[in-house]
C-alpha positions as CSV (number, residue, x, y, z in Angstrom):
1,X,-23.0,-10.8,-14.9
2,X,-20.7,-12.8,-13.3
3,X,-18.8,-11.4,-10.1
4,X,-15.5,-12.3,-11.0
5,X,-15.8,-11.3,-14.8
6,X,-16.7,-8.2,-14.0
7,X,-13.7,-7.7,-11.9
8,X,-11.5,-8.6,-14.6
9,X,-13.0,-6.3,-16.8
10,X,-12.6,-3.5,-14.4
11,X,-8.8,-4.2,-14.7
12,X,-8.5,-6.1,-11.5
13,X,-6.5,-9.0,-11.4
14,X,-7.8,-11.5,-8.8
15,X,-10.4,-11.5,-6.3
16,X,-11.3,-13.6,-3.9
17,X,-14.3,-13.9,-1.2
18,X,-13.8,-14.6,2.5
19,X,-16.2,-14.9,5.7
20,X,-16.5,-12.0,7.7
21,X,-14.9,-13.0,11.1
22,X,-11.9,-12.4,13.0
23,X,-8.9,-11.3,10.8
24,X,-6.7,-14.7,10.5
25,X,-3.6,-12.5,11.0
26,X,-5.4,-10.1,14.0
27,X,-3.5,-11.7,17.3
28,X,0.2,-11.1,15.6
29,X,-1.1,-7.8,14.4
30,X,-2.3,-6.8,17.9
31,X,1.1,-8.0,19.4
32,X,2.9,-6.0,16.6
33,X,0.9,-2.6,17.4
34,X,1.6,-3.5,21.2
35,X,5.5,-3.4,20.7
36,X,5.3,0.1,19.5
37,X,6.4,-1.2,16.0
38,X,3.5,1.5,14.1
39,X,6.1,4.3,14.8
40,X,4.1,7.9,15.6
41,X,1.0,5.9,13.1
42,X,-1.3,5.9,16.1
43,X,-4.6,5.2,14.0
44,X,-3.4,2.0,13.4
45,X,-3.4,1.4,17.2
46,X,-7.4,2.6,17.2
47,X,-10.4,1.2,16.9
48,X,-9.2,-2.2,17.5
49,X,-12.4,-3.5,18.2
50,X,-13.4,-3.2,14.7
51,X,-10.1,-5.0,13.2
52,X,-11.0,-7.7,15.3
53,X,-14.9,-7.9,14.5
54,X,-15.1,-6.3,10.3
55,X,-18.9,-6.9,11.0
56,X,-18.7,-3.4,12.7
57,X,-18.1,-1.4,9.7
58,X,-21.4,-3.1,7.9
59,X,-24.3,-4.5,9.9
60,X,-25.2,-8.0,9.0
61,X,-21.5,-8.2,7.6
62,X,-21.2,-11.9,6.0
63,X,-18.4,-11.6,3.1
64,X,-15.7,-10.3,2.1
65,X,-14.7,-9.6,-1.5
66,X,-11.0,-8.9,-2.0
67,X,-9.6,-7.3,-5.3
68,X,-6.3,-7.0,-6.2
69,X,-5.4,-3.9,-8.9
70,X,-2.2,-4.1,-10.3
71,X,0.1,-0.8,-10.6
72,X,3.1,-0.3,-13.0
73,X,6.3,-2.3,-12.6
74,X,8.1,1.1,-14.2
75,X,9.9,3.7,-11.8
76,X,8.7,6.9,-12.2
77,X,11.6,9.2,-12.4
78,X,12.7,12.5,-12.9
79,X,14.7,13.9,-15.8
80,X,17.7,14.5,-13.3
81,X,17.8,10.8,-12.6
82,X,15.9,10.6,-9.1
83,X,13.5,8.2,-8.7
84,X,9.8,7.4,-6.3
85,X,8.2,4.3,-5.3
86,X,6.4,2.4,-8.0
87,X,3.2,2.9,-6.3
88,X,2.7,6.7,-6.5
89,X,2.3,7.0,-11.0
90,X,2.4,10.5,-10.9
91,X,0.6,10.5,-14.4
92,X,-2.7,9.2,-12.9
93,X,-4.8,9.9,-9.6
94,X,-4.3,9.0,-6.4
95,X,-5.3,4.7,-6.5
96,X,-7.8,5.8,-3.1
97,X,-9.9,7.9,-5.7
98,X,-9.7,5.3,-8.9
99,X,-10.2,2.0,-6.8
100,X,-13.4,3.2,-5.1
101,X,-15.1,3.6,-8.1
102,X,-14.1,0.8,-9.6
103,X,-14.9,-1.0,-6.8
104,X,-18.5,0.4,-6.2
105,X,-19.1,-1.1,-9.5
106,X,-18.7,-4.8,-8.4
107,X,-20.7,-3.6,-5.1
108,X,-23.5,-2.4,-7.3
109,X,-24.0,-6.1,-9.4
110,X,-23.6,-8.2,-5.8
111,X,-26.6,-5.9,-5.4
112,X,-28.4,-6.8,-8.0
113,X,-27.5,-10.2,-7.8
114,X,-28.1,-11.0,-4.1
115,X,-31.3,-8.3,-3.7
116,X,-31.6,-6.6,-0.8
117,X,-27.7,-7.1,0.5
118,X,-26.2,-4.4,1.5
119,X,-22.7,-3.5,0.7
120,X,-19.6,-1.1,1.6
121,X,-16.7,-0.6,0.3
122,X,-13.0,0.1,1.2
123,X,-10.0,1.4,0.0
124,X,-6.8,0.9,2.3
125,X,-8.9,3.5,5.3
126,X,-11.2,1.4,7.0
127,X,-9.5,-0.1,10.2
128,X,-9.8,-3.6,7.7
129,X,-6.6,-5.8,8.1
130,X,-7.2,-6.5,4.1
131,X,-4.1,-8.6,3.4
132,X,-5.9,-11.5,6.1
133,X,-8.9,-11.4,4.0
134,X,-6.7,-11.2,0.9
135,X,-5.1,-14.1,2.3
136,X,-8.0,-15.9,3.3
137,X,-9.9,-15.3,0.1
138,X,-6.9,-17.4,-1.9
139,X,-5.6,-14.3,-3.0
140,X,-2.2,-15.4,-2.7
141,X,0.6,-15.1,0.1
142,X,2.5,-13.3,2.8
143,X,6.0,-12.9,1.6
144,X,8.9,-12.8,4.0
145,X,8.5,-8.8,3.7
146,X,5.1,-8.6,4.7
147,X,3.5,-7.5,1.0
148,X,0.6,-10.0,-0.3
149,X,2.4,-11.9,-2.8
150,X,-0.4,-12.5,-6.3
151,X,0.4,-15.7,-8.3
152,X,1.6,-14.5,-11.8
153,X,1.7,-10.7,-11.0
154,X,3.8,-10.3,-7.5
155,X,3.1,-7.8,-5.1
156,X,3.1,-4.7,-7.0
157,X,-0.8,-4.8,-6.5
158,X,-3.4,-2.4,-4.7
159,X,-5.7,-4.1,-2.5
160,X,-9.4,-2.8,-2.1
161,X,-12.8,-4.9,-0.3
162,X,-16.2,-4.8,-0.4
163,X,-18.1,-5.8,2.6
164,X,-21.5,-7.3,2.2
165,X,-24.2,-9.0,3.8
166,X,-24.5,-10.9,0.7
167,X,-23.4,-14.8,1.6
168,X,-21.0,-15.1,-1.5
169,X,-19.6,-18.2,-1.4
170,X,-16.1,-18.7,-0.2
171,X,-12.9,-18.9,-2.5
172,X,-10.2,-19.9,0.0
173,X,-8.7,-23.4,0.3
174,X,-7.1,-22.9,3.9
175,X,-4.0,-20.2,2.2
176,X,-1.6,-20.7,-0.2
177,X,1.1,-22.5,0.8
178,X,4.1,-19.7,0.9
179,X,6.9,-20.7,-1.3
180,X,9.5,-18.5,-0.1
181,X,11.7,-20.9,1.5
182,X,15.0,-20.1,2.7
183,X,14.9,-17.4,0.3
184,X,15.9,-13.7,2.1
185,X,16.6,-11.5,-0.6
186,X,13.7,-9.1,1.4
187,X,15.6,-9.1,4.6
188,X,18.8,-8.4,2.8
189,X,18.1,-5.9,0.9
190,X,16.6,-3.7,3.3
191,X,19.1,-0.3,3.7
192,X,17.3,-0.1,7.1
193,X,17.1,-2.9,8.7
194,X,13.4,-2.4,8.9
195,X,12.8,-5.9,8.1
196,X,14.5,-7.0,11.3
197,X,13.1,-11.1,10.4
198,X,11.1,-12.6,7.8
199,X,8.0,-11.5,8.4
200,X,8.9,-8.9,10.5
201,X,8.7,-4.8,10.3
202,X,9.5,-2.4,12.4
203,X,7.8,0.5,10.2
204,X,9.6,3.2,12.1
205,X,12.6,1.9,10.3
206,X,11.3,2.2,7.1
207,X,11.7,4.2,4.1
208,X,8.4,3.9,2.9
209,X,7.4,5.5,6.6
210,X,10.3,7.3,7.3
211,X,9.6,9.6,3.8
212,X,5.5,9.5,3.6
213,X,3.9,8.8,7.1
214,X,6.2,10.5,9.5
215,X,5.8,14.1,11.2
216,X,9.2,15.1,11.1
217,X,12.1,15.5,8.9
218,X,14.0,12.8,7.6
219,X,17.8,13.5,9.1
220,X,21.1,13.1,6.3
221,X,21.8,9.7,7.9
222,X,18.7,8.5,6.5
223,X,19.1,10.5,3.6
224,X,22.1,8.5,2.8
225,X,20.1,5.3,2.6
226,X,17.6,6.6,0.5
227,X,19.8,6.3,-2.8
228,X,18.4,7.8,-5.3
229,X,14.3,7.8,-4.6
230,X,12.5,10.7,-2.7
231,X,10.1,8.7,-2.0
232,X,8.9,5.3,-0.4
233,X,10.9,2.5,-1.1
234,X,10.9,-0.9,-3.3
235,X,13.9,-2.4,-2.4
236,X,12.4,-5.3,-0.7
237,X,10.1,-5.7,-3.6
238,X,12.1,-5.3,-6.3
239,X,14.4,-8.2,-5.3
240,X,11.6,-10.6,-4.7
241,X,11.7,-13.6,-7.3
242,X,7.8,-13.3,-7.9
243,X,7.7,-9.8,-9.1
244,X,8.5,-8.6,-12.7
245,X,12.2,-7.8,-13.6
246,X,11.1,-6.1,-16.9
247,X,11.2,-2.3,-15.2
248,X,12.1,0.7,-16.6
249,X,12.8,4.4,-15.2
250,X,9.6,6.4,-16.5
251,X,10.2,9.8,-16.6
252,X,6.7,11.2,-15.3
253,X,7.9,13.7,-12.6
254,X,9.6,17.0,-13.0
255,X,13.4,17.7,-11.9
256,X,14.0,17.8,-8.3
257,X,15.4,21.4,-8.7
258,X,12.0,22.5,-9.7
259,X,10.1,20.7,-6.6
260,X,12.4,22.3,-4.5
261,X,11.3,25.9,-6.1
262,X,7.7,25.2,-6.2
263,X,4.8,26.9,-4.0
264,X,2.4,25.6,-2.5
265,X,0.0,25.9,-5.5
266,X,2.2,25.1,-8.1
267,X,2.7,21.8,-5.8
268,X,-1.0,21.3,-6.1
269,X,-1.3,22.2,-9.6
270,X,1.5,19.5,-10.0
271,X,0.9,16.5,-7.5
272,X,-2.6,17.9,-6.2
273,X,-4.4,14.3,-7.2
274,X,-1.6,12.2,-7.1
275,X,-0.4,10.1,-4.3
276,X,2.2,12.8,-3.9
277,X,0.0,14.8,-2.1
278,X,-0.4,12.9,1.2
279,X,2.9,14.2,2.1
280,X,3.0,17.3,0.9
281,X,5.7,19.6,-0.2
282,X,7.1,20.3,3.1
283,X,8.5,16.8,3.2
284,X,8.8,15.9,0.2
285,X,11.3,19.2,0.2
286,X,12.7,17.4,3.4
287,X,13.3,14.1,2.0
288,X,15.0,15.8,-1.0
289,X,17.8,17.8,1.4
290,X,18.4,14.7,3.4
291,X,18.9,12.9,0.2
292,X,21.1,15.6,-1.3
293,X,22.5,16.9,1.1
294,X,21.0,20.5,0.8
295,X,19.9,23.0,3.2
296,X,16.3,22.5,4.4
297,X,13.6,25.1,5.2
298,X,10.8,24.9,7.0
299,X,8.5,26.6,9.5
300,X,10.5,27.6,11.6
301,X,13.8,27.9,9.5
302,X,17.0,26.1,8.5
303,X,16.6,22.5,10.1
């Protein structure tokens, strides 16, 4: 069967295939890492030797295969009107889980129709700076606020890669010409000012960071730029011109009232697969106070 038939008919949307060298975008990505711009993300600062050379996570490394997987353009939301990122659809698993398989599915047929090529795959974990191959591969684009832009479906995508010693030929045609223009709805947007320039984040602004990846506590001040989502943020993607404006609140999460009761296995029970769960209820409790303006408990008491 056809590589890129197949894809569709696992749901994904586009792929493209790529050499395996240096990451196009690897220098500015090195600078940005340099500049301390990662905020307390240190594994994005390792193993930099591999971003550079991909060929290190798979021996005899010669493609790339990017896939893009689209996720709903709805807001999940609770009954009590607070929202989370589009990303997380509470209803399903976590996209790590559902992407690999889907993905080992296309690395299975490049198996068995390049014999004896070897293939791995990877799911936003490997040190792999997939929107360069995205890019590279004709994916689509770099918008001005750093998301891989998909012609027809926006950025409201999951990106996944298999590696291969295969030598698929290449679908890139030197990028896609970016049509933002002088367009900076993006930068505007931002409630942080984490998108300081197009096409540049300082992540330890961020809401996405600030309510997911960080150690610590969100404080009130950035509670007060949350608005009404507990977590992540898709303000700079929801006033992009190339993403779908046909989104409604989905109410697939229970009231904020009863996250703040739960215990830890009722938490589980709850978000347990989700993409919830990377945070855990600790900080998602956190972000909650900060955005409510509530008391907050933790470990060692009243914060």
């Amino acid at each position: 069967m056809d590589l890129f038939e197949a894809a569709k008919q696992l749901g994904f949307v586009a792929m493209g295939v790529s050499p395996c060298q240096r990451p196009l975008f690897f220098d500015p990505f090195r600078a940005w890492v340099a500049a301390g711009k990662q905020g307390d993300m240190a594994w994005l600062a390792r193993h930099m030797d591999i971003r550079e050379d991909p060929g290190r996570l798979l021996e005899g490394c010669r493609s790339v295969v990017s896939l893009a997987y689209p996720y709903s353009v709805n807001r999940p939301a609770t009954p009590d009107g607070y929202v989370a990122a589009r990303y997380t659809e509470p209803r399903r698993q976590d996209y790590h889980d559902r992407l690999r398989e889907s993905a080992k599915q296309v690395a299975r047929l490049i198996e068995t129709n390049y014999p004896g090529a070897k293939t791995r795959v990877c799911v936003d974990s490997a040190p792999l700076l997939e929107r360069s191959f995205a890019y590279a591969s004709g994916l689509g684009f770099i918008g001005k606020n750093n998301m891989l832009i998909v012609p027809g479906y926006g950025s409201y995508v999951f990106l996944t890669e298999v590696l291969t010693t295969a030598r698929i030929p290449g679908t890139g045609h030197g990028g896609i010409q970016n049509p933002c223009g002088d367009c900076r709805r993006c930068v505007e947007a931002c409630p942080t000012g984490a998108l300081e320039k197009p096409f540049g984040v300082d992540a330890a602004k961020c809401l996405s960071y600030l309510t997911i990846e960080m150690k610590q506590m969100v404080d009130e001040k950035t509670g007060e730029k949350m608005g009404r989502c507990f977590f992540g943020c898709d303000r700079c993607q929801e006033v992009c011109p190339f993403n779908p404006k046909e989104s409604r609140e989905d109410v697939s999460l229970p009231p904020v009232k009863s996250i703040q009761t739960m215990d830890e296995p009722s938490f589980t029970s709850v978000f347990g697969k989700t993409a919830f769960a990377r945070a855990g209820l600790t900080k998602i409790r956190g972000n909650i106070a900060a955005m409510t303006g509530e008391p907050r408990e933790c470990e060692n008491g009243v914060l």
